[in-house]
C-alpha positions as CSV (number, residue, x, y, z in Angstrom):
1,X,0.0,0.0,0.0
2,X,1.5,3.5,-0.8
3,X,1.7,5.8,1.9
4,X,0.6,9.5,1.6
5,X,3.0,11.6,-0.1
6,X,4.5,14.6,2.5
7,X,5.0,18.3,1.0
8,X,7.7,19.3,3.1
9,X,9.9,16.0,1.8
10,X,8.9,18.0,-1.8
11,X,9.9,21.5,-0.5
12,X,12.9,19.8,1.3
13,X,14.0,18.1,-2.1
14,X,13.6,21.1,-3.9
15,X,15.8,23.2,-1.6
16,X,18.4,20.7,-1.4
17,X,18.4,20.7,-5.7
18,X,18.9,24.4,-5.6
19,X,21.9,24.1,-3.3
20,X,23.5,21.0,-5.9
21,X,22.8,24.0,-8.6
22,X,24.8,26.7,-7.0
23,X,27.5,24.3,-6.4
24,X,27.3,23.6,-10.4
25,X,27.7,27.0,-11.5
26,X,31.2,26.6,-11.4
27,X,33.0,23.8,-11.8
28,X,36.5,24.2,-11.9
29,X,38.4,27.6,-12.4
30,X,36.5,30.5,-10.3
31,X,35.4,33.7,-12.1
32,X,37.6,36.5,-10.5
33,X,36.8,38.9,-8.2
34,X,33.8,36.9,-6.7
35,X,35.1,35.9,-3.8
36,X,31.5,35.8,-2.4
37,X,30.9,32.8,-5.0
38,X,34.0,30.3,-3.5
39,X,32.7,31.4,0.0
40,X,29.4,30.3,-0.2
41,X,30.2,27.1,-2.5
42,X,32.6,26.4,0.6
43,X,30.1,26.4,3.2
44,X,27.6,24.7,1.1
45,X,29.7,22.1,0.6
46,X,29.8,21.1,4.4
47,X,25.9,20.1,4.1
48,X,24.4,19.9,0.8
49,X,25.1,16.1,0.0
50,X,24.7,15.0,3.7
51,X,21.1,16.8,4.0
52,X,20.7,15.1,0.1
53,X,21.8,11.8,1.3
54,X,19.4,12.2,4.5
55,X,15.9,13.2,2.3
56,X,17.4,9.8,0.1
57,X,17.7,7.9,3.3
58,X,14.0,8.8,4.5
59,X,12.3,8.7,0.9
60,X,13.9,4.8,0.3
61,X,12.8,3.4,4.2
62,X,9.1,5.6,3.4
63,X,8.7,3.7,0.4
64,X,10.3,0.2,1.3
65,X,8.2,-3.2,1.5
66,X,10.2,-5.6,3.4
67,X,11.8,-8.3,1.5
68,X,11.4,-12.2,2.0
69,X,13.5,-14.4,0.1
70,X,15.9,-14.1,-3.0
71,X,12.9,-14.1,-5.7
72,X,11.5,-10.8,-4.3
73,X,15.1,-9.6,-3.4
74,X,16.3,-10.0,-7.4
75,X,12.7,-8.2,-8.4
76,X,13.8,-5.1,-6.1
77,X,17.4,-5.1,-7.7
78,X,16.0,-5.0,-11.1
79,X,13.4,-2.3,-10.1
80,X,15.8,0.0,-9.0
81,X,18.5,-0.7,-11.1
82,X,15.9,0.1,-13.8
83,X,14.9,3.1,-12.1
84,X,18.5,4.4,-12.2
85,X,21.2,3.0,-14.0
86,X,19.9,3.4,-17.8
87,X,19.1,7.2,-16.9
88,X,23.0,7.5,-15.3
89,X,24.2,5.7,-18.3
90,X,22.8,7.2,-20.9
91,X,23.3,10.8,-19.3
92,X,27.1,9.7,-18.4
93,X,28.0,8.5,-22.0
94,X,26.1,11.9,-23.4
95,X,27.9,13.9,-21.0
96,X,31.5,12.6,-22.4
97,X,30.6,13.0,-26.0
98,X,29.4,16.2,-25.4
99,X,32.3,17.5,-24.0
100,X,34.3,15.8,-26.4
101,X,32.9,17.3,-29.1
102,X,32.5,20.6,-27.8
103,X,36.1,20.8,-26.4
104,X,37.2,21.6,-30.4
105,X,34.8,24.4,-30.2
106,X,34.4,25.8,-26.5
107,X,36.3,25.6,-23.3
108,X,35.0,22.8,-21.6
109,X,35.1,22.0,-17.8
110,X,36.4,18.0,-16.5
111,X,36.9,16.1,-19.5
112,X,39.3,13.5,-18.3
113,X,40.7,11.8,-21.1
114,X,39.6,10.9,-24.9
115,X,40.1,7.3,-24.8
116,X,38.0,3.8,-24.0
117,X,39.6,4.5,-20.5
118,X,37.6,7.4,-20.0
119,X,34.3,5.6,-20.8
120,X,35.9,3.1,-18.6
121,X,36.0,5.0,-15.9
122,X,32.4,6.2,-15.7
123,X,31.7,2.4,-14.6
124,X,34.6,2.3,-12.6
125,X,35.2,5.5,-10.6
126,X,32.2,8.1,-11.9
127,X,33.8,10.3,-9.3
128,X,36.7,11.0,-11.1
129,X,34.8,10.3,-14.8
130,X,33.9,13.1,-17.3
131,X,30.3,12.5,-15.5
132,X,31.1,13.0,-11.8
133,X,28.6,15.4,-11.5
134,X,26.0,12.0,-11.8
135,X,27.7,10.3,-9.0
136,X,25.1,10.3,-6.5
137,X,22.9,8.0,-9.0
138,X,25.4,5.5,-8.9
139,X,25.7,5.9,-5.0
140,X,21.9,6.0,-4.3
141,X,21.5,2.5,-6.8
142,X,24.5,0.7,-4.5
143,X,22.5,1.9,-1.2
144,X,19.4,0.7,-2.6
145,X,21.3,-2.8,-3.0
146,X,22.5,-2.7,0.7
147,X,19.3,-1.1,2.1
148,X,17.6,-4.4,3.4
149,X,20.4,-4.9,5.7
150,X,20.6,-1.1,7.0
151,X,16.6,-1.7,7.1
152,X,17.8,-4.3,9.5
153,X,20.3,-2.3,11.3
154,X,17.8,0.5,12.2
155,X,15.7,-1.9,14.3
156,X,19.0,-2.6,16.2
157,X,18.6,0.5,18.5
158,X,22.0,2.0,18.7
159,X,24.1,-0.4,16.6
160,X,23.1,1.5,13.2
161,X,24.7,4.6,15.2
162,X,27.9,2.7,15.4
163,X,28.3,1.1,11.9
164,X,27.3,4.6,10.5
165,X,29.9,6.4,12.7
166,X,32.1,3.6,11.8
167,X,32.3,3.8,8.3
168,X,32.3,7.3,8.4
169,X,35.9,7.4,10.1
170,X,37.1,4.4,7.7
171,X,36.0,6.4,4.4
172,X,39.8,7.9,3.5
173,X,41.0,4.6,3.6
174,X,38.4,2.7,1.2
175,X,39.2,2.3,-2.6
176,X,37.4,5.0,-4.7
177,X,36.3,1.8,-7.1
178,X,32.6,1.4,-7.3
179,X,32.2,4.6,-5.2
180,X,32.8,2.6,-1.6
181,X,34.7,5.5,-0.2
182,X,31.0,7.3,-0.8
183,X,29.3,4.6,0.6
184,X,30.9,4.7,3.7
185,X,30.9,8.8,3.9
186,X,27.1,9.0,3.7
187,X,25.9,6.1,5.0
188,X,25.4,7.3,8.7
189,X,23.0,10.0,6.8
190,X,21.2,7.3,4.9
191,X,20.5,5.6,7.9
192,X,19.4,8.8,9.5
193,X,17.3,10.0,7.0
194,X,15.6,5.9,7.5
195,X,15.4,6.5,11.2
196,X,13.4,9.6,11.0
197,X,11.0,7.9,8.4
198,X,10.2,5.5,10.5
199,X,9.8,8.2,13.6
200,X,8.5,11.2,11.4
201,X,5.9,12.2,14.1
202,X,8.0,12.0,16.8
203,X,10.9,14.3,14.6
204,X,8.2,16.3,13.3
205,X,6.9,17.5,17.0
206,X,10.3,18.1,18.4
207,X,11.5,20.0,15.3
208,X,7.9,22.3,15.3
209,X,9.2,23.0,19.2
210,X,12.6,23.6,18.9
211,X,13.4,23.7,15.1
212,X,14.3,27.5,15.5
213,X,16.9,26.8,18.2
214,X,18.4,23.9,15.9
215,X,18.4,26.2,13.2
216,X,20.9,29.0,15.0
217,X,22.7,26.3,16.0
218,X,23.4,25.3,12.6
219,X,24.2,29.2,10.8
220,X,26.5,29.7,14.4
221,X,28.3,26.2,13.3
222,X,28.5,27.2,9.6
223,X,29.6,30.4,10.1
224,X,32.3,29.1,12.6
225,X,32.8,26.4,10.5
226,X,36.1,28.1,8.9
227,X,37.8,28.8,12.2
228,X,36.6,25.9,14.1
229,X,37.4,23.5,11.4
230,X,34.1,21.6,12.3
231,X,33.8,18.6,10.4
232,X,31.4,17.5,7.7
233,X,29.8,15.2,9.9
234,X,28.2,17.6,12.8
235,X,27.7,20.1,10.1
236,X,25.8,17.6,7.8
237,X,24.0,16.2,10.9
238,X,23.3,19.4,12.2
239,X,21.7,21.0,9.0
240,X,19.2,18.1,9.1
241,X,16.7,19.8,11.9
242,X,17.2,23.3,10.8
243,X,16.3,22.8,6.8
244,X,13.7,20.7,7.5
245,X,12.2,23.6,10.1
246,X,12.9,26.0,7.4
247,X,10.2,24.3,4.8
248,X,8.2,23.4,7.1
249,X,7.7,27.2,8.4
250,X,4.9,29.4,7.6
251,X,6.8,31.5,5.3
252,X,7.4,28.6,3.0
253,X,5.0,26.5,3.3
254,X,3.1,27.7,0.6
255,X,6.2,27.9,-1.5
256,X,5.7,26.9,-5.0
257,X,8.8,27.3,-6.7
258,X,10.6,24.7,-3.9
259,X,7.7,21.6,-4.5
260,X,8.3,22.3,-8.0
261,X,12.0,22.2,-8.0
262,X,11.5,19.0,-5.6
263,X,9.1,17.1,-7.8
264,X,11.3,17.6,-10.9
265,X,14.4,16.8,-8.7
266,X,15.7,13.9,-10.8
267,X,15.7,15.2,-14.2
268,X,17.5,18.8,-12.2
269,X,20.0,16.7,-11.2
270,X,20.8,14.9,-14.5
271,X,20.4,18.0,-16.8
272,X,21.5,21.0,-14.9
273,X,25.6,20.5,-15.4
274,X,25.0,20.0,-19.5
275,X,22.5,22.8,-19.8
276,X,24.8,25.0,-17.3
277,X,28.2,23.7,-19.6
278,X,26.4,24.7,-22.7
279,X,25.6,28.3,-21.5
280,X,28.6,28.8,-20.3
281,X,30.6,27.9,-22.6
282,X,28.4,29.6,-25.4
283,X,28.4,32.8,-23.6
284,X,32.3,32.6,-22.5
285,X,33.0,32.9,-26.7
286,X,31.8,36.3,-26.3
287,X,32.1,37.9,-22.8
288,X,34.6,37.6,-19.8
289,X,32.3,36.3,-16.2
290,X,34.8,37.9,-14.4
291,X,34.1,40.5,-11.8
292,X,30.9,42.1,-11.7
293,X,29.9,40.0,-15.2
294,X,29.5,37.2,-12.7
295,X,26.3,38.5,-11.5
296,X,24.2,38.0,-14.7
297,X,26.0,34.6,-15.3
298,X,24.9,33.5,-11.9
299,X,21.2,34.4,-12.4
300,X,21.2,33.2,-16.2
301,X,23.5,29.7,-15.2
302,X,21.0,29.0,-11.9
303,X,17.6,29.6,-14.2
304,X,19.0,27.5,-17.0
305,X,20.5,25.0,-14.5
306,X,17.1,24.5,-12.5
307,X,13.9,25.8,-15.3
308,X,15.3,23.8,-18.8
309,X,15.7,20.4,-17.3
310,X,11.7,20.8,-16.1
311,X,11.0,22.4,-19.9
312,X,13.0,19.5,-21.8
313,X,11.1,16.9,-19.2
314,X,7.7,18.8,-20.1
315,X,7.8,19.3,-23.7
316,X,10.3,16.7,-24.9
317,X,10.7,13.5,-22.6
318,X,7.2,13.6,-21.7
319,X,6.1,12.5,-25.2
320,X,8.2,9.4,-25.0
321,X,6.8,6.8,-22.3
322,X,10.8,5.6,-22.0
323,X,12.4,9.0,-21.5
324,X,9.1,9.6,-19.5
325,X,9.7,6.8,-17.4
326,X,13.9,6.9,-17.0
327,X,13.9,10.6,-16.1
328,X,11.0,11.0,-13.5
């Protein structure tokens, strides 16, 4: 039976989709004179993918039937895999011809290499691929694969605190093959984002009492962030209360432009880095971004980056039940 779909998990994904977009702006060499850009990248950077990771987390134990034995077990793989891999795939192999192509005519940003190695590596290590801005498909499909056994581990009080923590620590020292160093980096915030699922009302009446006070907590530790050299982890953990108080206030509530962003969310996140390439490096022909030029780039990149990706799904996949399906 489906269970009733929550608005603030909408806002919630649409906010944290805004924050991947900022982060996608620029992608390697900063525009000078816009100091104000690398500042704020910097501090997103602390939270964005552990608050992303977290709304993954809740949406995947929300939406989870329990599994019992390996027939149902091999359906879920080929569900998901289904549901993800063909859309990372194609997008992946897209992403590196582009660039290839378009490196003869514009400056391109990360195209590592222009052999089979290269194609190679998108299987391999998509973190360090032409495509690494899709790496958190490829993440969310292994966590999917693992998610019965951290489905498991949350019923095991505090031992899914441990093995999150755990692997957290151990993350520098894993291979970056198949993404494990990933795995282990976010898992704690999987497993969080599954905890709270499973005790929404309970997270949902502490953070309408004292979301506000979790919230300066957070923008005291991000703004100390650079001189206490606070780690990722309290800083990803932390911006789980306060974001999820901030769409669920009054002021936002009603927001439409954040449940839109959030119910496109998939098809953002595999567009926005092409459509943002493209106009930059279309526009970069003509006119410098650096100092105060960086303004109208930033507005024109973000639009692009968050408003074509819903337009191409709208007018353009929307009329094919298989891009329909792969991008939604």
């Amino acid at each position: 039976m489906s269970r009733e779909r929550l608005s603030e998990l909408d806002r919630a994904k649409g906010l944290a989709i805004l924050l991947v977009v900022i982060g996608h702006v620029v992608a390697r060499q900063p525009p000078a004179g816009n100091e104000w850009y690398e500042i704020g990248k910097y501090l997103i950077y602390y939270f964005h993918m552990p608050f992303f990771m977290f709304l993954s987390g809740f949406i995947i134990e929300y939406t989870y039937k329990p599994l019992v034995g390996f027939s149902q077990f091999s359906s879920y793989v080929k569900s998901k895999f289904l549901r993800l891999m063909p859309a990372f795939l194609i997008m992946a192999i897209l992403i590196y011809l582009g660039k290839l192509i378009a490196s003869h005519f514009i400056q391109v940003d990360n195209l590592q290499g222009r052999d089979v190695s290269a194609l190679l590596d998108i299987l391999l290590y998509p973190a360090q691929s032409s495509a690494s801005s899709l790496w958190y498909i490829y993440v969310l499909f292994l966590f999917y694969l693992i998610f019965p056994v951290i489905h498991w581990l949350i019923q095991r009080k505090v031992i899914w605190m441990v093995v999150g923590l755990c692997a957290f620590i151990v993350q520098d020292e894993l291979t970056h093959l198949f993404m494990l160093n990933r795995v282990a980096e976010f898992l704690l915030f999987i497993m969080v984002g599954a905890w709270v699922a499973r005790n929404y009302e309970t997270f949902s009446n502490h953070n309408y009492r004292y979301g506000w006070l979790w919230a300066l907590i957070f923008v005291i530790a991000l703004v100390a962030s650079e001189y206490l050299l606070l780690p990722k982890l309290i800083l990803g953990l932390l911006s789980i209360p306060a974001l999820m108080f901030f769409v669920s206030a009054q002021y936002v509530k009603d927001s439409a432009i954040l449940t839109q962003l959030g119910k496109y969310v998939f098809v953002i996140y595999l567009l926005n880095t092409i459509v943002i390439g493209l106009v930059k490096g279309v526009g970069l022909k003509f006119v410098s971004w650096d100092g105060i030029n960086f303004i109208p780039y930033f507005i024109v990149l973000m639009l692009a980056g968050l408003y074509v990706p819903i337009l191409i799904k709208q007018f353009l996949f929307s009329k094919s039940p298989l891009l329909d399906k792969y991008t939604t």
